[in-house]
C-alpha positions as CSV (number, residue, x, y, z in Angstrom):
1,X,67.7,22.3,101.0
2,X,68.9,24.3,97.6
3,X,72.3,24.3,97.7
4,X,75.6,25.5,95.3
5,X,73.2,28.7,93.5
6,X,74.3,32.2,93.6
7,X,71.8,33.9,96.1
8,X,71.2,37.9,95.3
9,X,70.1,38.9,98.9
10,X,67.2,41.5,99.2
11,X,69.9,44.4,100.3
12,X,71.6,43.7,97.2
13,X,74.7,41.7,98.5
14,X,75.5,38.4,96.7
15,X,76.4,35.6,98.7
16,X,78.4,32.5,95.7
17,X,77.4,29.3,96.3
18,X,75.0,29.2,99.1
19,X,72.4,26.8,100.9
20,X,68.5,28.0,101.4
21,X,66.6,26.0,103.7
22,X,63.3,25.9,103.1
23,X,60.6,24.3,106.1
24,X,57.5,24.6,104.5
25,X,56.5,27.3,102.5
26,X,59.4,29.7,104.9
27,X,63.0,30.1,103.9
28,X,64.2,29.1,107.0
29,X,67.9,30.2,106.5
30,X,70.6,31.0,103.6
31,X,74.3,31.0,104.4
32,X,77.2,29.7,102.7
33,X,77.0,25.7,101.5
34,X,78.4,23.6,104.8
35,X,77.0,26.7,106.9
36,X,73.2,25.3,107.0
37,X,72.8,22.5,108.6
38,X,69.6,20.2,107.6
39,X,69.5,16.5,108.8
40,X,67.4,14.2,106.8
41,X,66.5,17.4,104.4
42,X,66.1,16.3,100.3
43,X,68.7,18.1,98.6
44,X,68.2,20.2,95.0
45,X,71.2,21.2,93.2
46,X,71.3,24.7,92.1
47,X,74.6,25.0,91.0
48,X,75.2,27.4,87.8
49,X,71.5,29.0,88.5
50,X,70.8,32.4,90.6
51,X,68.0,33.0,93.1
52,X,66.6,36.4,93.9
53,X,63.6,38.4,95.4
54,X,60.9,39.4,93.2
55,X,61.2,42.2,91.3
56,X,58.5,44.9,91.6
57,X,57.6,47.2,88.7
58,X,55.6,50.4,89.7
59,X,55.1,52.1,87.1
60,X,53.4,49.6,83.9
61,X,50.9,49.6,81.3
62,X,49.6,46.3,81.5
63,X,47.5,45.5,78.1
64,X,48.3,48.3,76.4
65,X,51.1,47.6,74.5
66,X,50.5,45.2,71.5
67,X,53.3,43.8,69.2
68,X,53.8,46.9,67.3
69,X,51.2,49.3,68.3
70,X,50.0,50.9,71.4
71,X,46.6,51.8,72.6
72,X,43.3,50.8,74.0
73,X,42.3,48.4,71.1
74,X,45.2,46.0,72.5
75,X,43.4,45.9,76.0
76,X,42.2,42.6,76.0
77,X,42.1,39.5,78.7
78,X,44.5,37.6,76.5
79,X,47.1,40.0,76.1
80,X,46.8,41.2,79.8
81,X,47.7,37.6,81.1
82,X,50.5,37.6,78.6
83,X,52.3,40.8,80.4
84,X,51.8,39.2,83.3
85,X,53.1,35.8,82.3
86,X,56.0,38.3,80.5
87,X,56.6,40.1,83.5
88,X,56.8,36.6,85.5
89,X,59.5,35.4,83.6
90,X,61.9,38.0,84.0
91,X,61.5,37.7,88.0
92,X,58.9,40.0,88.4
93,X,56.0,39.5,91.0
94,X,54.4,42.2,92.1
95,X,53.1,45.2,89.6
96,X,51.3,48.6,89.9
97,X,49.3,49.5,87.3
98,X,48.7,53.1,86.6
99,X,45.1,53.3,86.6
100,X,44.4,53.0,83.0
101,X,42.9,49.6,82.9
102,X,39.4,48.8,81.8
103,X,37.9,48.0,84.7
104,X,35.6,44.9,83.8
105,X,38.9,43.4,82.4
106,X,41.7,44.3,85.1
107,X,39.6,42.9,88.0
C-alpha cells in the first residue's frame, strides 16, 4: 500500500493524498488515504511525491538530436538509449518514432 502521494488519475482528475493498492504487479484500487482498506499490507510513504500514468510521445526523433547538432551522424546505439533513458525520466513510457531510424540500430 502507497499511501499520502498526490495521484494524477488517467482522465486528468487529481485526487490529494491518496492510497494505491497494489496486489502483485495490478493496482488493485486508489481512493482517498483511510478509504483503501489493506490488512497486513506493507506500507510506503509517498507523501510530498506525485504518481501518474505514463506519458506517451508520438511524434520523436529518437537519436537524432545530439548535444548541439542535429542529423544522422548522431544516430548511434549510445545516444539512442540515452533519449530513451531521457524520455524515462520525465514519465515517459511509451514512444513512436517517425520512421527515420537506421534500422540495424532501432531494432
Amino acid at each position: 500500500m502507497f499511501v499520502g502521494a498526490r495521484v494524477i488519475v488517467g482522465d486528468g482528475s487529481v485526487l490529494e493524498n491518496a492510497s494505491i493498492l497494489v496486489r502483485g504487479n495490478v493496482i488493485a484500487a486508489i481512493g482517498p488515504v483511510g478509504e483503501v482498506e489493506a490488512e497486513g499490507a506493507a506500507v510506503v510513504d509517498l507523501a510530498g511525491r506525485t504518481v501518474m500514468p505514463a506519458l506517451v510521445n508520438t511524434h520523436a526523433h529518437l537519436g537524432w538530436e545530439g548535444y548541439g547538432t542535429w542529423g544522422s551522424q548522431n544516430f548511434t546505439r549510445d545516444n539512442l538509449v540515452d533519449h530513451l533513458y531521457r524520455h524515462a525520466y520525465y514519465g515517459v513510457g511509451t514512444i513512436i518514432s517517425t520512421g527515420s531510424d537506421k534500422e540495424d540500430i532501432a531494432l
